[in-house]
PLY file of the C-alpha trace (Angstrom):
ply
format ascii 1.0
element vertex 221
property float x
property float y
property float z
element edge 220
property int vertex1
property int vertex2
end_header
-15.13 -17.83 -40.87
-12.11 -19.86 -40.31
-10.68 -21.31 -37.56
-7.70 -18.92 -37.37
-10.05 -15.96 -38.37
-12.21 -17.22 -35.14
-8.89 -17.24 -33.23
-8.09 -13.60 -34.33
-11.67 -12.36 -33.16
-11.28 -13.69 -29.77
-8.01 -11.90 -29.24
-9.32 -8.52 -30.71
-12.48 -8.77 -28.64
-10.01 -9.29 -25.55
-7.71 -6.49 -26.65
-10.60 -4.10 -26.87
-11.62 -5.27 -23.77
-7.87 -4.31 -22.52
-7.95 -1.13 -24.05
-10.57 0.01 -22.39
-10.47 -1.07 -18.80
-6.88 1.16 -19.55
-8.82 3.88 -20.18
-8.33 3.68 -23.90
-11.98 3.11 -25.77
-13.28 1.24 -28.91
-12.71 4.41 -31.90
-15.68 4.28 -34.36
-15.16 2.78 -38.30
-18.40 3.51 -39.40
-18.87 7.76 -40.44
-22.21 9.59 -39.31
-23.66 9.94 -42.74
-26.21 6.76 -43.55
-26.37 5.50 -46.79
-28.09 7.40 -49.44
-29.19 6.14 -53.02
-30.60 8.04 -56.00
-31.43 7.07 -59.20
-33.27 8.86 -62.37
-35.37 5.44 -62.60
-38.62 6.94 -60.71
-39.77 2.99 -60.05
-36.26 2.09 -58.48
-36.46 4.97 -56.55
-40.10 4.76 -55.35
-39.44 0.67 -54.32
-35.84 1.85 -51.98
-38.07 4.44 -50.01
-40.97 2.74 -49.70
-38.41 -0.76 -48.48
-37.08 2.52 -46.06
-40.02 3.32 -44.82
-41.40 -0.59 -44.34
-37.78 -0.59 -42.44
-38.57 2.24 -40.00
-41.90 1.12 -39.09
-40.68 -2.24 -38.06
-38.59 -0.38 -35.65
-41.03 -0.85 -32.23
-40.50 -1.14 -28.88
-41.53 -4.76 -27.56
-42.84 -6.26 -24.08
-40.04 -7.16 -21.64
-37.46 -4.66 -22.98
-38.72 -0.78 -23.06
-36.22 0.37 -25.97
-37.21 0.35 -29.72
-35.50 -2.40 -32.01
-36.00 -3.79 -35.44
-38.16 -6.31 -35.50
-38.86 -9.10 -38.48
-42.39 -7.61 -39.36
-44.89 -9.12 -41.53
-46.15 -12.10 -39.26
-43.10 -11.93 -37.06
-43.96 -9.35 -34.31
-40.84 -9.50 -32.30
-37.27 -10.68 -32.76
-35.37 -13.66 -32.86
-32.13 -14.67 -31.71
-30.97 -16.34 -34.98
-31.32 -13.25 -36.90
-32.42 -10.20 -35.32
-28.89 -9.32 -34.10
-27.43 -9.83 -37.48
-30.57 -7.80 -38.54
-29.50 -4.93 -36.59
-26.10 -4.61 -37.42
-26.93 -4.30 -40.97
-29.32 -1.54 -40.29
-27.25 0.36 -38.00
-26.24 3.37 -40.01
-30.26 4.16 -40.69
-31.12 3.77 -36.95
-28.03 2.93 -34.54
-30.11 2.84 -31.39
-32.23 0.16 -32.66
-29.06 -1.86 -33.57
-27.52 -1.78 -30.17
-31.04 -2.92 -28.87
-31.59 -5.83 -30.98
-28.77 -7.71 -28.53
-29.45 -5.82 -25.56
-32.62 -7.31 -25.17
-31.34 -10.54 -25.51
-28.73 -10.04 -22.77
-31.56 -8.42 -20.45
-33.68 -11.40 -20.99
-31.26 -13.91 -20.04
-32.00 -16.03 -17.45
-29.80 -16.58 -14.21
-28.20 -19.71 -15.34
-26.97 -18.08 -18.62
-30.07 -19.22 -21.29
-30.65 -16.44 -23.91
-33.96 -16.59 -25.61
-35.11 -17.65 -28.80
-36.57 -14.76 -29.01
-38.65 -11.64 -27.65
-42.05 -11.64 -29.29
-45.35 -9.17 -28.36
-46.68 -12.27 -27.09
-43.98 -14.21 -24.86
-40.24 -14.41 -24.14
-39.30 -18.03 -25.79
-37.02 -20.30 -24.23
-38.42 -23.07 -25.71
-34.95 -23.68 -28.34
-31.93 -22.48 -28.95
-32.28 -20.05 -32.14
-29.04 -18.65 -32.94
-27.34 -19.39 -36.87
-25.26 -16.37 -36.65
-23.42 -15.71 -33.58
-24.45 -12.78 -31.40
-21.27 -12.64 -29.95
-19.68 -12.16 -33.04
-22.30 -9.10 -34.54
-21.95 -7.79 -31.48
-18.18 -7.20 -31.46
-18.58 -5.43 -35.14
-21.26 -3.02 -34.23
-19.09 -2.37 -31.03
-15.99 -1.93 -33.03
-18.14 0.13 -35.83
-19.93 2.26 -33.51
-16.93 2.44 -30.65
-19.45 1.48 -28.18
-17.57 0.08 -24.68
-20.36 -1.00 -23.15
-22.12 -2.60 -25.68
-19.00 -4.62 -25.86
-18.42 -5.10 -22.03
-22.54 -6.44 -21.89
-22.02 -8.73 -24.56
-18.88 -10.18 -23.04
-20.26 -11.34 -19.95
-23.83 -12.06 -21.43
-22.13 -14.79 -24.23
-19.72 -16.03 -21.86
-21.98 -16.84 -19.32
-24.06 -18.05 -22.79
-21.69 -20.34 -23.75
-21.41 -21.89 -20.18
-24.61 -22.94 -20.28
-23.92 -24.63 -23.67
-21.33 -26.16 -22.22
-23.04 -27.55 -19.67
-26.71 -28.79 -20.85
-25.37 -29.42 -24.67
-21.89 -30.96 -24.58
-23.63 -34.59 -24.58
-22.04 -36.06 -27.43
-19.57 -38.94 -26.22
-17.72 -39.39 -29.53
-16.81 -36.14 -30.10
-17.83 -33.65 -27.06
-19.98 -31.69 -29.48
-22.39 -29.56 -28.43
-25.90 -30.88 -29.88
-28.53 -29.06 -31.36
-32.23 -30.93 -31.33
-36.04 -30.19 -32.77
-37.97 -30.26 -35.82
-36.51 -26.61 -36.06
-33.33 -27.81 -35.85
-32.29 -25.70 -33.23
-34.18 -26.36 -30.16
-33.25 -26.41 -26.25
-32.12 -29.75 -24.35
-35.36 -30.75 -23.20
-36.07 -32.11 -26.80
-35.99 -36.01 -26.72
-34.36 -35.96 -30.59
-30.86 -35.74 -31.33
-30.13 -34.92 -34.96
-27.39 -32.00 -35.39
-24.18 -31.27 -34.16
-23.57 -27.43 -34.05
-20.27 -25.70 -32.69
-21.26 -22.03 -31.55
-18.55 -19.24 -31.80
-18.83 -16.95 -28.58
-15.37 -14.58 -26.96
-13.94 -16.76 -24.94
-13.68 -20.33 -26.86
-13.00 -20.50 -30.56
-15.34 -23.20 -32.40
-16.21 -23.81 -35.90
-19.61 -24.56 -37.26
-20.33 -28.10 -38.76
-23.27 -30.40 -39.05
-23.15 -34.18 -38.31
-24.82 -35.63 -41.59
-28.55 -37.04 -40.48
-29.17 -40.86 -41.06
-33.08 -39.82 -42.37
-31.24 -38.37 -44.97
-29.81 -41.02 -46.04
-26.24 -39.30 -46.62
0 1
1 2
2 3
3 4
4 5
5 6
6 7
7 8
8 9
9 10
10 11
11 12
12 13
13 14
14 15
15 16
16 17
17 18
18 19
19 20
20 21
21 22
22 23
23 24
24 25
25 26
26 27
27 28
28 29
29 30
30 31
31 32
32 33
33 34
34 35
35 36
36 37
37 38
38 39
39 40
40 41
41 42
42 43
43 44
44 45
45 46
46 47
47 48
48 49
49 50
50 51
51 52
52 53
53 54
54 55
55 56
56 57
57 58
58 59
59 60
60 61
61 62
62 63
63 64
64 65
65 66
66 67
67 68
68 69
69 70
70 71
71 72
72 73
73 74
74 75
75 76
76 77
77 78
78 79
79 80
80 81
81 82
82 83
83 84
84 85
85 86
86 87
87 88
88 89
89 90
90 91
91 92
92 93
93 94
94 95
95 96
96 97
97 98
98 99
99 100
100 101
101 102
102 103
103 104
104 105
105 106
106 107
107 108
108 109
109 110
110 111
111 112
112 113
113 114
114 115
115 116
116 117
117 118
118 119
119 120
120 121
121 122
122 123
123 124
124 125
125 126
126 127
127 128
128 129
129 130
130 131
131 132
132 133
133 134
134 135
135 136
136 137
137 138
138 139
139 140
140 141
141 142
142 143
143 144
144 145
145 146
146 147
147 148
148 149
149 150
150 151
151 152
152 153
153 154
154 155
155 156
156 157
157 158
158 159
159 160
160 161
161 162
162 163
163 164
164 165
165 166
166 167
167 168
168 169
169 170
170 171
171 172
172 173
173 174
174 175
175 176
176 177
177 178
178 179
179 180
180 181
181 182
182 183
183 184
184 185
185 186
186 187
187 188
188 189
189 190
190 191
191 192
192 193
193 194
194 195
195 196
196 197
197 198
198 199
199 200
200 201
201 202
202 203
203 204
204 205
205 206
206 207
207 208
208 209
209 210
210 211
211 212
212 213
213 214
214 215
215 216
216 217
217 218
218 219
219 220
């Protein structure tokens, strides 16, 4: 996404928001049928359902948040910020409860001074790095605008604005260029870490930014 397809997605977000404190709501894209596929090929047919039904047993309800959501299965018993949102939205027409929950919890979860998890996992609530690649934010405003939901898109509002101003306030440490910086051997991890590596520019409503990477030295590029 663009810089000026960025800027258009923070002033629909704020229109929607518009319309609806006038009384005038988010109207669904998406239609109520899910998707359906059918083939003669009895193998191709037998692997989609039994992918379906791997897909609705993943959908669990987790410590911390009592709602069901989608979570990463196999080893991964929970969900994480970087990709469970994204997760979601792309399941949302075969469970759209589950999709709405897969940010909820992370706006539930977030702490007073505006620190979303990492993630939501049987075991613990991580805060331990910052684990976002696609922006919650953005998925957020297309399942709102798919689904119509208002509130979905009044919660994640205020939860990624108050996101990004803790961003802005622990990760805007770079003096050459007031990027926000991005640390850990898993590239993404909180400011405690004593290793700079990445730059990273998040996309949230209110301020537009682009995603790049400073090039690492180890590299050698």
């Amino acid at each position: 996404m663009n810089e000026l397809d960025r800027r258009r997605f923070v002033k629909g977000a704020t229109a929607a928001l518009l319309l609806s404190e006038s009384g005038h709501g988010l109207a669904a894209d998406d239609d109520c049928a899910g998707p359906l596929f059918s083939t003669g090929d009895a193998r191709w047919q037998t692997t989609y359902d039994a992918a379906l039904a791997v897909l609705s047993r993943n959908v669990q309800s987790l410590p911390r948040f009592d709602a069901p959501v989608l979570i990463e299965g196999a080893n991964y018993d929970g969900i994480w910020l970087e990709c469970g949102p994204h997760e979601g939205l792309v399941y949302r027409k075969f469970n759209a409860a589950a999709a709405r929950n897969n940010r909820l919890t992370f706006f539930a979860l977030q702490r007073e001074d505006g620190q979303l998890p990492a993630n939501n996992k049987r075991s613990e609530a991580c805060f331990g790095q910052i684990q976002m690649v696609v922006p919650v934010a953005a998925t957020a405003w297309e399942l709102a605008k798919a689904t119509g939901d208002d509130e979905l898109l009044r919660k994640a509002y205020d939860s990624c604005s108050r996101w990004e101003d803790w961003l802005m306030r622990y990760r805007n440490t770079d003096p050459w260029t007031g990027s926000l910086i991005s640390n850990s051997v898993w590239i993404e991890a909180n400011h405690l870490s004593p290793c700079r590596e990445i730059v990273t520019f998040f996309a949230t409503p209110r301020r537009s930014r682009i995603l790049r990477y400073r090039t690492l030295p180890i590299l050698g590029r």
